[in-house]
PDB file of N, CA, C and O in Angstrom:
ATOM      1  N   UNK A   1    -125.317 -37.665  -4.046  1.00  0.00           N
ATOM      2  CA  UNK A   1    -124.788 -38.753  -3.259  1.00  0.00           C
ATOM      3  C   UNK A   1    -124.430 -38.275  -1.852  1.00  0.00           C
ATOM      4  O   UNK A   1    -124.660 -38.913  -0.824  1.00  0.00           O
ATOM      5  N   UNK A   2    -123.797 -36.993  -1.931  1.00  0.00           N
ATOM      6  CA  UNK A   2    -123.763 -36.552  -0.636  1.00  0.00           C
ATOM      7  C   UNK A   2    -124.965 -36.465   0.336  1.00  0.00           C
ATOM      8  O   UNK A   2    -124.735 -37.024   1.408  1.00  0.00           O
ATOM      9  N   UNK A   3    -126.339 -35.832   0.214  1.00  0.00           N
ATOM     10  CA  UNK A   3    -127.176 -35.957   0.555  1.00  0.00           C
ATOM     11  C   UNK A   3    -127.586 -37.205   1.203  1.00  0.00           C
ATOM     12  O   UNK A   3    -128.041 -37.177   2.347  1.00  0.00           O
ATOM     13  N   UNK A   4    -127.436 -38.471   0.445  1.00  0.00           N
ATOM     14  CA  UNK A   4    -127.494 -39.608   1.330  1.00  0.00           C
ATOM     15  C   UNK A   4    -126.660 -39.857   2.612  1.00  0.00           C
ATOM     16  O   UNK A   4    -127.192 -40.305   3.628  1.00  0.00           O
ATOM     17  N   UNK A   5    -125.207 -39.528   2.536  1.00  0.00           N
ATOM     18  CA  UNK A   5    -124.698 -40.038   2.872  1.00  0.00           C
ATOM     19  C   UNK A   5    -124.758 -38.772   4.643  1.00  0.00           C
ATOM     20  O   UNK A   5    -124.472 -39.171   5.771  1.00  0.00           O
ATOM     21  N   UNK A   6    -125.239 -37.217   4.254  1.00  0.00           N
ATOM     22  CA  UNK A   6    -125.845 -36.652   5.601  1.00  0.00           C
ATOM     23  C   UNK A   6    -126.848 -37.097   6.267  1.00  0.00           C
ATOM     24  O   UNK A   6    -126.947 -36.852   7.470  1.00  0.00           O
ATOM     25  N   UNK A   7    -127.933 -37.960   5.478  1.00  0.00           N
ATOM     26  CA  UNK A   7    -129.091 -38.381   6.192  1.00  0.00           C
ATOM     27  C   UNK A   7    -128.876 -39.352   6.840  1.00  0.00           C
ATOM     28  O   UNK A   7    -129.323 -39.436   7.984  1.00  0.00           O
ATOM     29  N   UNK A   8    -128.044 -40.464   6.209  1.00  0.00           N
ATOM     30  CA  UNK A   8    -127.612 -41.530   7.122  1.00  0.00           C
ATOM     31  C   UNK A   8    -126.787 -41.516   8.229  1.00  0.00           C
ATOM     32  O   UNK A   8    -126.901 -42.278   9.189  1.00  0.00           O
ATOM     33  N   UNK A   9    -125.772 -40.458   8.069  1.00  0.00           N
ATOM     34  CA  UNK A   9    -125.066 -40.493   9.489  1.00  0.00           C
ATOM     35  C   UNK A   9    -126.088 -39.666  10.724  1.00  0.00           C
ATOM     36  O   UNK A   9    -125.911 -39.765  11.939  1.00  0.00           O
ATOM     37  N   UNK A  10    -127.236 -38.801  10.005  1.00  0.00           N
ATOM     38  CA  UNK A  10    -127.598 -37.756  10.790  1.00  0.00           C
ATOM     39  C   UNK A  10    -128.591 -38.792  11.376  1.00  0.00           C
ATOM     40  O   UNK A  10    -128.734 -38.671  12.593  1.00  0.00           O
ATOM     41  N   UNK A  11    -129.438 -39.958  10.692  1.00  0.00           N
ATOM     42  CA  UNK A  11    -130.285 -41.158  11.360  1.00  0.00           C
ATOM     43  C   UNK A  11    -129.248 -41.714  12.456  1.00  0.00           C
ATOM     44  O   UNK A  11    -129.629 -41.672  13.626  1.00  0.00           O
ATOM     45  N   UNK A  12    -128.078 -42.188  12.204  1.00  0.00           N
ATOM     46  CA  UNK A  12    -127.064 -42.927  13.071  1.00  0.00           C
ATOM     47  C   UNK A  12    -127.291 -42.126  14.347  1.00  0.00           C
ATOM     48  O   UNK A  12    -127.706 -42.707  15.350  1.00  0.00           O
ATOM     49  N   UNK A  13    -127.012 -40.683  14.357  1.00  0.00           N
ATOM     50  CA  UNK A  13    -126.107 -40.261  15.156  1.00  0.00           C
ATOM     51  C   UNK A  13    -127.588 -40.014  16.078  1.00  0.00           C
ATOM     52  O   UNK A  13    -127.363 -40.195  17.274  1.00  0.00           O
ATOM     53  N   UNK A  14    -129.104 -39.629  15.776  1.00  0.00           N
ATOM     54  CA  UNK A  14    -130.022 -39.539  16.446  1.00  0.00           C
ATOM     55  C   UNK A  14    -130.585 -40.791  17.352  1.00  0.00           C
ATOM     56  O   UNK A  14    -131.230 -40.780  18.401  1.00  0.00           O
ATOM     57  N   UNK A  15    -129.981 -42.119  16.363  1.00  0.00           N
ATOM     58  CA  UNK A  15    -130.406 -43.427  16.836  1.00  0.00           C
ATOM     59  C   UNK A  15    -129.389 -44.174  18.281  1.00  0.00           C
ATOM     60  O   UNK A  15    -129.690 -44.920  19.213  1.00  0.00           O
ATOM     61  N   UNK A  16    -127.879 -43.386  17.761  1.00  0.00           N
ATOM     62  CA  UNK A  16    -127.156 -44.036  19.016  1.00  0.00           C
ATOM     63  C   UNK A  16    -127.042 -42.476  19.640  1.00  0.00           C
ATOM     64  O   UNK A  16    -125.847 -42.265  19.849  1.00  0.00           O
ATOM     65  N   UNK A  17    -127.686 -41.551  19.934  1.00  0.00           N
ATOM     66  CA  UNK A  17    -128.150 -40.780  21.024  1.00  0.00           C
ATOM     67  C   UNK A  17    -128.540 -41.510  22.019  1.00  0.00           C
ATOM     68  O   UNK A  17    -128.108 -42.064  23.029  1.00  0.00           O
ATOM     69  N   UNK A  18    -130.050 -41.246  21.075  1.00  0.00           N
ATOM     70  CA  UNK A  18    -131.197 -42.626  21.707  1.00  0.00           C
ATOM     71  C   UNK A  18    -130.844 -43.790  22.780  1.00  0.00           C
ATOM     72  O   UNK A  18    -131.152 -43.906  23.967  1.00  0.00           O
ATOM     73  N   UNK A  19    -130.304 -44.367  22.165  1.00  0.00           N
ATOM     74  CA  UNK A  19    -129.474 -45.320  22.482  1.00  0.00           C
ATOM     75  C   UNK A  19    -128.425 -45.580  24.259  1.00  0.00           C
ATOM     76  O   UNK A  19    -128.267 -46.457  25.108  1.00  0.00           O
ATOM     77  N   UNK A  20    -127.912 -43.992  23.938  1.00  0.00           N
ATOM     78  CA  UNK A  20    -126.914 -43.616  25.146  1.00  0.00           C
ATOM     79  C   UNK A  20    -127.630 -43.271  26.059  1.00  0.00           C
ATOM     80  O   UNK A  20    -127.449 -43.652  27.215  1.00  0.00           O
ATOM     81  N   UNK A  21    -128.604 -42.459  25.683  1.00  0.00           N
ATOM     82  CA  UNK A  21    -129.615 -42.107  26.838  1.00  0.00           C
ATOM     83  C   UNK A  21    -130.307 -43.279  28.122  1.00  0.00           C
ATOM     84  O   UNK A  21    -130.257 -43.429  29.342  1.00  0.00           O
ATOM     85  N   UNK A  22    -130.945 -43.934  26.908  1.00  0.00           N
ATOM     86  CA  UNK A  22    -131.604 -45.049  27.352  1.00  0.00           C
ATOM     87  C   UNK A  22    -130.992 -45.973  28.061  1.00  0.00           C
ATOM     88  O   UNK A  22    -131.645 -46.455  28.986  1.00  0.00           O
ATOM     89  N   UNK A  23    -129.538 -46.493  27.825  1.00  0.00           N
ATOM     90  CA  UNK A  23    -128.781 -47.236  28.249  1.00  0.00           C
ATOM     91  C   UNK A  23    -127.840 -46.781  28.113  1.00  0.00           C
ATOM     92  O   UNK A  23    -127.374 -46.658  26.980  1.00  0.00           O
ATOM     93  N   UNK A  24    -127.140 -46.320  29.291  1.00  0.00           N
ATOM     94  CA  UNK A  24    -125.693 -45.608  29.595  1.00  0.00           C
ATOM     95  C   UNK A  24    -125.166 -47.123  29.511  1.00  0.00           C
ATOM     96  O   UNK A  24    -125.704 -48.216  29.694  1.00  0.00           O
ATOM     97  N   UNK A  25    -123.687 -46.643  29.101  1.00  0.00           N
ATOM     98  CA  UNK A  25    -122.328 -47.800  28.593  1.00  0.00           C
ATOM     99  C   UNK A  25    -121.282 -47.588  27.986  1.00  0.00           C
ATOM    100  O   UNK A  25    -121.650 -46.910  27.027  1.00  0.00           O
ATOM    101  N   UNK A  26    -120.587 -47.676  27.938  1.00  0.00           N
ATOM    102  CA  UNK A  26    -119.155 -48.021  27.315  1.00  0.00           C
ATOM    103  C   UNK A  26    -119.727 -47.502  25.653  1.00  0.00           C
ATOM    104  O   UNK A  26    -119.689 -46.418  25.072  1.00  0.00           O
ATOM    105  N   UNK A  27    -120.238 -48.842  25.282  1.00  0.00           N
ATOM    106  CA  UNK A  27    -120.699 -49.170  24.007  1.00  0.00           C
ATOM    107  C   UNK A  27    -121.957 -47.958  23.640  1.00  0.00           C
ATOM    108  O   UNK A  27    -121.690 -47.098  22.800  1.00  0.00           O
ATOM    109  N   UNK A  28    -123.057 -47.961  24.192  1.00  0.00           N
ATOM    110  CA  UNK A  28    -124.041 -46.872  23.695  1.00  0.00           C
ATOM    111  C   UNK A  28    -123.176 -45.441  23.305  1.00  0.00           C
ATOM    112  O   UNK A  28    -123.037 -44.910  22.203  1.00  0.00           O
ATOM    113  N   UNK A  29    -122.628 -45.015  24.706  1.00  0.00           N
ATOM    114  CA  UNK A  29    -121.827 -43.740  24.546  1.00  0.00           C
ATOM    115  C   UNK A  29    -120.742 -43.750  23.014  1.00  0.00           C
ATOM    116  O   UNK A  29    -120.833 -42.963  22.071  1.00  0.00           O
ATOM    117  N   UNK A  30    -120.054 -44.549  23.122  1.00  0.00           N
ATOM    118  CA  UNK A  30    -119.027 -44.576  22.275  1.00  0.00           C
ATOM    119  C   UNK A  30    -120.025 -44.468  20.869  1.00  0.00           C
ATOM    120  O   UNK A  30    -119.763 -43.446  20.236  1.00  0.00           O
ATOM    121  N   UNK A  31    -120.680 -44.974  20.497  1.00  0.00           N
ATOM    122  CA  UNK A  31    -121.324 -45.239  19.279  1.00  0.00           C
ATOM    123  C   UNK A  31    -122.123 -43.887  19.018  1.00  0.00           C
ATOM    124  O   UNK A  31    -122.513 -43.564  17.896  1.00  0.00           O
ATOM    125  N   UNK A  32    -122.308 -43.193  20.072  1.00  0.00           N
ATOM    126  CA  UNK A  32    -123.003 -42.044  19.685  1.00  0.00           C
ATOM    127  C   UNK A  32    -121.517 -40.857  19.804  1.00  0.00           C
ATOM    128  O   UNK A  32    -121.511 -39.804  19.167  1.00  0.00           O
ATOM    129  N   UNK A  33    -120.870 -41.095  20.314  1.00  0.00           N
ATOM    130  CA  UNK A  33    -119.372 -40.148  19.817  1.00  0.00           C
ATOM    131  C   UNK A  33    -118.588 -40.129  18.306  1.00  0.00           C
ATOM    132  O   UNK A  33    -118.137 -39.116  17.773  1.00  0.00           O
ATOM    133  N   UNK A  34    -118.542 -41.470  17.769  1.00  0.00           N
ATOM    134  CA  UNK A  34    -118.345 -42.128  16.395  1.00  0.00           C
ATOM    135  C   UNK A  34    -119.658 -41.365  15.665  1.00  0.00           C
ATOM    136  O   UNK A  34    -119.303 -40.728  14.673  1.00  0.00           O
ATOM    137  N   UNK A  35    -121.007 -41.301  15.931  1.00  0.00           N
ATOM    138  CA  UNK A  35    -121.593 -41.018  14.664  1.00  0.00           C
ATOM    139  C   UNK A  35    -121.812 -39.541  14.815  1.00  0.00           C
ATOM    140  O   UNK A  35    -122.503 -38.808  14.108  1.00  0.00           O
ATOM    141  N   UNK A  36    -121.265 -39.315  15.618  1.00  0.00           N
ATOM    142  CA  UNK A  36    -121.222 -37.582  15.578  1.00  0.00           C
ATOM    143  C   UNK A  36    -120.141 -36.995  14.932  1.00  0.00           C
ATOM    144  O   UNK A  36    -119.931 -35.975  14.275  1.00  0.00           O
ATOM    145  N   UNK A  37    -119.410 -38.132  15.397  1.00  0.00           N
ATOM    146  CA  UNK A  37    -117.947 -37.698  14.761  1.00  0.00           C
ATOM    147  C   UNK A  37    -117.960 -38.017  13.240  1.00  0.00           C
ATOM    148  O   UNK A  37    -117.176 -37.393  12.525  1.00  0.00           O
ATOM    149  N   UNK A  38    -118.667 -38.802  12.772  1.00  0.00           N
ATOM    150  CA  UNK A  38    -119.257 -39.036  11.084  1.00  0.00           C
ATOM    151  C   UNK A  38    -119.495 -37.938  10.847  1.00  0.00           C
ATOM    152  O   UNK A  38    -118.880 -37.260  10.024  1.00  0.00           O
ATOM    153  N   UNK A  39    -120.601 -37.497  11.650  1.00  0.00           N
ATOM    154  CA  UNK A  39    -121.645 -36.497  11.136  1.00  0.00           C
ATOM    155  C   UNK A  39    -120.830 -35.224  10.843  1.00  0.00           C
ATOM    156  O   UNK A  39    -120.979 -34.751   9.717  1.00  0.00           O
ATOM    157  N   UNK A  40    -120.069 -34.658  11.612  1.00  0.00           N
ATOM    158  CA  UNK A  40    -119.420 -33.505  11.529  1.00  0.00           C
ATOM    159  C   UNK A  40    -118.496 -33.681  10.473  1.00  0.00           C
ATOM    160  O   UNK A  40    -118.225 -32.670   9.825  1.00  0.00           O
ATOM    161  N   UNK A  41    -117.886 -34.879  10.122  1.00  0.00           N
ATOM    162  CA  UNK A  41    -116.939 -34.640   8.764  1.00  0.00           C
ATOM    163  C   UNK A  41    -117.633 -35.319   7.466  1.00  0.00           C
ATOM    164  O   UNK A  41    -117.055 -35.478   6.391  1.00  0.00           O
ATOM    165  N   UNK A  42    -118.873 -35.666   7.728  1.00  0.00           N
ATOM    166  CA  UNK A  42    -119.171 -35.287   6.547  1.00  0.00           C
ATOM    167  C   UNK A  42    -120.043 -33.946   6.101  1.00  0.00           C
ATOM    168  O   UNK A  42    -120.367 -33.799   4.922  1.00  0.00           O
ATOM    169  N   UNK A  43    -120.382 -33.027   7.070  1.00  0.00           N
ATOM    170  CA  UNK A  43    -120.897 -31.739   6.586  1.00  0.00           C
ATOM    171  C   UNK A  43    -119.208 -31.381   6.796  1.00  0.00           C
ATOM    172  O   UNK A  43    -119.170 -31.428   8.025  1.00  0.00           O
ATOM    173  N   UNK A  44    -118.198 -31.148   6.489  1.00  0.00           N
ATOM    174  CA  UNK A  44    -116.878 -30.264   7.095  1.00  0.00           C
ATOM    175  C   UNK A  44    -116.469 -30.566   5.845  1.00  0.00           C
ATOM    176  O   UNK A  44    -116.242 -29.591   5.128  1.00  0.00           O
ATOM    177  N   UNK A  45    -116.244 -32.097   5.181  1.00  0.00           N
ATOM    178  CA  UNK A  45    -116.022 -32.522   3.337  1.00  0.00           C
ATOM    179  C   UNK A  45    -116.572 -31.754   2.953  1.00  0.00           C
ATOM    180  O   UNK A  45    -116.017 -30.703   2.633  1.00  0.00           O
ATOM    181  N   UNK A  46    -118.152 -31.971   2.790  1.00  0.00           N
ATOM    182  CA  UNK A  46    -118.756 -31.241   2.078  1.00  0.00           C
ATOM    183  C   UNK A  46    -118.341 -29.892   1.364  1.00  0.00           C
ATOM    184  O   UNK A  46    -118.247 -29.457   0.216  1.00  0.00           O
ATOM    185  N   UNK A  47    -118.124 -29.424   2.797  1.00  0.00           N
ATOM    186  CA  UNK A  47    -118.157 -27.547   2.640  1.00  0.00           C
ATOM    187  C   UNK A  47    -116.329 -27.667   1.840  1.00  0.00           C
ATOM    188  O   UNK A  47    -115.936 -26.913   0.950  1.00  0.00           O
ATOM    189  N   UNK A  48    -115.550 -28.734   2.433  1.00  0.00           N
ATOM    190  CA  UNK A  48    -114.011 -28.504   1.885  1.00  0.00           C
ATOM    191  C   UNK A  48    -114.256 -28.427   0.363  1.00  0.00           C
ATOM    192  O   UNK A  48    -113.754 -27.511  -0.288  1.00  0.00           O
ATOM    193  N   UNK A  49    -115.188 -29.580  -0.335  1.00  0.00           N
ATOM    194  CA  UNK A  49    -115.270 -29.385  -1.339  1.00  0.00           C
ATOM    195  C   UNK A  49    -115.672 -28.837  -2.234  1.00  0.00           C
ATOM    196  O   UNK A  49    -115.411 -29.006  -3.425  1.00  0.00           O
ATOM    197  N   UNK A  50    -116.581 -27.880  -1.577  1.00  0.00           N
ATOM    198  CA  UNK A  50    -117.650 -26.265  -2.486  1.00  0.00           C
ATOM    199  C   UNK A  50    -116.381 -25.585  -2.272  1.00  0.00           C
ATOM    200  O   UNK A  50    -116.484 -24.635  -3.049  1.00  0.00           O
ATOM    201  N   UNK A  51    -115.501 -25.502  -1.829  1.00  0.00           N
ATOM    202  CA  UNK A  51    -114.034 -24.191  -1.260  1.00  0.00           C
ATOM    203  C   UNK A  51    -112.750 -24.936  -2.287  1.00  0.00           C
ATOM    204  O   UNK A  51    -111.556 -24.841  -2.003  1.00  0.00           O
ATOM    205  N   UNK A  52    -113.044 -25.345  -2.965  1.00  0.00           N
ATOM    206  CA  UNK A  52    -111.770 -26.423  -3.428  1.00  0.00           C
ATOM    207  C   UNK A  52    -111.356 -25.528  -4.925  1.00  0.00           C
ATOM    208  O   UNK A  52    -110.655 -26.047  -5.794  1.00  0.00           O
ATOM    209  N   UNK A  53    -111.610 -24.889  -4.980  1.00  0.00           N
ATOM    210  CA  UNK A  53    -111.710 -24.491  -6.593  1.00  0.00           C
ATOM    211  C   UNK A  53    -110.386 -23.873  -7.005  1.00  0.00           C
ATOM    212  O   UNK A  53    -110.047 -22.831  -6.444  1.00  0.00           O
ATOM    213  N   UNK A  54    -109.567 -24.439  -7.977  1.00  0.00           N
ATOM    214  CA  UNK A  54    -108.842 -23.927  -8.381  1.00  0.00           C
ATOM    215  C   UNK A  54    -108.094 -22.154  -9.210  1.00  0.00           C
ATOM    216  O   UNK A  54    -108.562 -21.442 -10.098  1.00  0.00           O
ATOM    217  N   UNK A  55    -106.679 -22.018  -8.292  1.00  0.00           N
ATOM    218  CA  UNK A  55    -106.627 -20.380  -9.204  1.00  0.00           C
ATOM    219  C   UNK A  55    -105.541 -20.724  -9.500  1.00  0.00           C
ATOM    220  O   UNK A  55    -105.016 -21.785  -9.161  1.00  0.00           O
ATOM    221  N   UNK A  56    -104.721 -19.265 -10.648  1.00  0.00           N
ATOM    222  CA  UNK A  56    -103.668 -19.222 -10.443  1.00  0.00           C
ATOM    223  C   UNK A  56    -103.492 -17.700 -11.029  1.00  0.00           C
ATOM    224  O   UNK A  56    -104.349 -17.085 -11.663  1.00  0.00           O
ATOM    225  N   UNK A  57    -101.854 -17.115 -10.580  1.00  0.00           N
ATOM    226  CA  UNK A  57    -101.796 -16.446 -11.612  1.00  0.00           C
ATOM    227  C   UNK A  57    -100.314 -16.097 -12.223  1.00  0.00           C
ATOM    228  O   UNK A  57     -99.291 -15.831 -11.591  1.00  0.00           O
ATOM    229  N   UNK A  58    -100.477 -16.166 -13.450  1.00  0.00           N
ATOM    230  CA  UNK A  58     -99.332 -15.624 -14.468  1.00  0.00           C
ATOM    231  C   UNK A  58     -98.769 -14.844 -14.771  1.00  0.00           C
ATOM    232  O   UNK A  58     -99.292 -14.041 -15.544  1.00  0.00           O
ATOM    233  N   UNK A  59     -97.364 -14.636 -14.327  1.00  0.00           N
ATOM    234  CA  UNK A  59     -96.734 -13.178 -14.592  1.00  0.00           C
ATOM    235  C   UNK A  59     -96.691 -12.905 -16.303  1.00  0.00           C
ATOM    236  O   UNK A  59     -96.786 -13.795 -17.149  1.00  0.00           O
ATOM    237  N   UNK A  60     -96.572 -11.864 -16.494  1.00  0.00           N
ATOM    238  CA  UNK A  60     -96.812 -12.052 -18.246  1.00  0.00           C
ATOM    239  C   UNK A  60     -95.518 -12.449 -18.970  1.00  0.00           C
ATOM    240  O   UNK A  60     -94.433 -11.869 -18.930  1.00  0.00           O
ATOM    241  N   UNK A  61     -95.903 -13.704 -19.727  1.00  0.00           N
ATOM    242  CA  UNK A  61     -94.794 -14.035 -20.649  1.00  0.00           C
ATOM    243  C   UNK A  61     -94.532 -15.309 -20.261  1.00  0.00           C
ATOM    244  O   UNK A  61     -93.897 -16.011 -21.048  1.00  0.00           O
ATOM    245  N   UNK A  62     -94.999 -15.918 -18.866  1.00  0.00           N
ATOM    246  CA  UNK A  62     -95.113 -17.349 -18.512  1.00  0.00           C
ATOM    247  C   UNK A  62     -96.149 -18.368 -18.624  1.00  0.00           C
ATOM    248  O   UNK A  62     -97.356 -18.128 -18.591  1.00  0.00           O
ATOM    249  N   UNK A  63     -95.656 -19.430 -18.749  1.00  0.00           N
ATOM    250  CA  UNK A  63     -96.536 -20.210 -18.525  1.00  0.00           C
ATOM    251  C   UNK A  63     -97.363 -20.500 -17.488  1.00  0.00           C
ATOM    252  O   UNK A  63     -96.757 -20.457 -16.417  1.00  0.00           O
ATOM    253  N   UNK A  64     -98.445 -20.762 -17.396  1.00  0.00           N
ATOM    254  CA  UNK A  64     -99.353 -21.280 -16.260  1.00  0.00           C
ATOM    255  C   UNK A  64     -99.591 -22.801 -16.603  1.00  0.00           C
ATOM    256  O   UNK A  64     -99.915 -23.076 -17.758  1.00  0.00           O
ATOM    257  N   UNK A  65     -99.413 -24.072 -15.418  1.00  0.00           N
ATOM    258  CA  UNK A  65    -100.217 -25.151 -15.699  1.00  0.00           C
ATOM    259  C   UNK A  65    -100.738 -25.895 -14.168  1.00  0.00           C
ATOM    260  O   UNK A  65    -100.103 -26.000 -13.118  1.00  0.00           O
ATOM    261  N   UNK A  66    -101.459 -26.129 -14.341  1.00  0.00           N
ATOM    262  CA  UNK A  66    -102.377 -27.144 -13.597  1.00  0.00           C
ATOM    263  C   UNK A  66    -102.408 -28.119 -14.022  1.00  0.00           C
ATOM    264  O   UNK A  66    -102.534 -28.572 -15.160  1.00  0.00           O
ATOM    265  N   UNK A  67    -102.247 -28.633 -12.749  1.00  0.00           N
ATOM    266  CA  UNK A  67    -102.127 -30.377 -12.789  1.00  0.00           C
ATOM    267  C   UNK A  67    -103.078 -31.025 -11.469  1.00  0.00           C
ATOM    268  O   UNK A  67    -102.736 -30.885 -10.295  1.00  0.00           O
ATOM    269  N   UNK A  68    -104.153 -31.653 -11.841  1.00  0.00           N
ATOM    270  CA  UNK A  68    -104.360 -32.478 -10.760  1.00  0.00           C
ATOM    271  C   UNK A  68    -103.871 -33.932 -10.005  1.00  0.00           C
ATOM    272  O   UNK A  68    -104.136 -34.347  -8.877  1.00  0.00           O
ATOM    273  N   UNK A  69    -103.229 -34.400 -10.857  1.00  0.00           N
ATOM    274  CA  UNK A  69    -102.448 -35.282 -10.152  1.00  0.00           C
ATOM    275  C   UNK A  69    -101.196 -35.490 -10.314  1.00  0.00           C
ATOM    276  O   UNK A  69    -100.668 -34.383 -10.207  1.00  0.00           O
ATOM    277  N   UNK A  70    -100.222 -36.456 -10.559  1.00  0.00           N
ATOM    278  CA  UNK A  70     -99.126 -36.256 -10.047  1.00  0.00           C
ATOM    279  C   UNK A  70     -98.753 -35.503 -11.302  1.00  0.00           C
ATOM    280  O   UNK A  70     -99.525 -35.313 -12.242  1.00  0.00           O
ATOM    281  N   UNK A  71     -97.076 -34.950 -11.213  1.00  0.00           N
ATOM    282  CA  UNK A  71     -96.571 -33.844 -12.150  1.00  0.00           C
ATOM    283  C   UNK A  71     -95.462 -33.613 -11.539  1.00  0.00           C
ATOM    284  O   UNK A  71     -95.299 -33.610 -10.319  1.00  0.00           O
ATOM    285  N   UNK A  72     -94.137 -33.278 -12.912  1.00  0.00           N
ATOM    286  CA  UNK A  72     -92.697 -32.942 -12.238  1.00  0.00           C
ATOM    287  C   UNK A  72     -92.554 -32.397 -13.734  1.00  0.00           C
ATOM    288  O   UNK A  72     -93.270 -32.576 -14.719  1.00  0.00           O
ATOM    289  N   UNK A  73     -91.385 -31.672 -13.555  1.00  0.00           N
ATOM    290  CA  UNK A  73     -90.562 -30.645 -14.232  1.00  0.00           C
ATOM    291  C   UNK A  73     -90.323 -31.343 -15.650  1.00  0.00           C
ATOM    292  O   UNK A  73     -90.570 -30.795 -16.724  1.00  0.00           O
ATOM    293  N   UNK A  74     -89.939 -32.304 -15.537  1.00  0.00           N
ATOM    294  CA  UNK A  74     -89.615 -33.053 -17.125  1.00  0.00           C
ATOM    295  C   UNK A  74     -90.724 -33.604 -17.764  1.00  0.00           C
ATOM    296  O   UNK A  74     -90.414 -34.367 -18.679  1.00  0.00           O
ATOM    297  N   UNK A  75     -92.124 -33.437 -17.540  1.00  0.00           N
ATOM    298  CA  UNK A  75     -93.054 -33.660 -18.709  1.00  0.00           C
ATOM    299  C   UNK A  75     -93.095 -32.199 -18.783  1.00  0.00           C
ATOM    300  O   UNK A  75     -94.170 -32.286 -19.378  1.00  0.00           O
ATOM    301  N   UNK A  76     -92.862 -30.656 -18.708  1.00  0.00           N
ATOM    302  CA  UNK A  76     -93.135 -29.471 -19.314  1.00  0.00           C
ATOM    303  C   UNK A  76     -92.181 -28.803 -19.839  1.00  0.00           C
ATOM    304  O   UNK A  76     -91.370 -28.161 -19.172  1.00  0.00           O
ATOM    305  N   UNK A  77     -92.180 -28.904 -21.379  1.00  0.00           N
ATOM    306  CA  UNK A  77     -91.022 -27.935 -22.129  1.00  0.00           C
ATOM    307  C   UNK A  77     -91.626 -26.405 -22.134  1.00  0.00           C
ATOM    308  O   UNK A  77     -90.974 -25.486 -22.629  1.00  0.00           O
TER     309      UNK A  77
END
């Protein structure tokens, strides 16, 4: 899904280039700043999310837990 979603901003961002070139403006320019600015956070997600991987570590004799979403002290005996 990601893959789509680089090709499409990377079409955007070549099309309102295009665009700025051809017809300087307010509007051309801006639209090619926005899809660049797409473009760069969605390769920048991407990479956040190959780097996302969970660690931990346990002194001996404790518990370790992970939680991905919410979590407080009184659901762990």
């Amino acid at each position: 899904m990601m893959l789509i979603y680089k090709i499409v901003t990377l079409l955007a961002t070549i099309v309102f280039t295009v665009w700025a070139i051809n017809e300087p403006g307010y509007e051309s320019i801006g639209g090619a700043l926005v899809s660049f600015g797409a473009l760069v956070a969605v390769f920048f997600i991407d990479e956040k999310r190959k780097s996302a991987a969970q660690s931990q570590t346990v002194a001996a004799g404790g518990k370790g837990i992970q939680v991905g979403g919410d979590a407080n002290n009184s659901t762990f005996h």
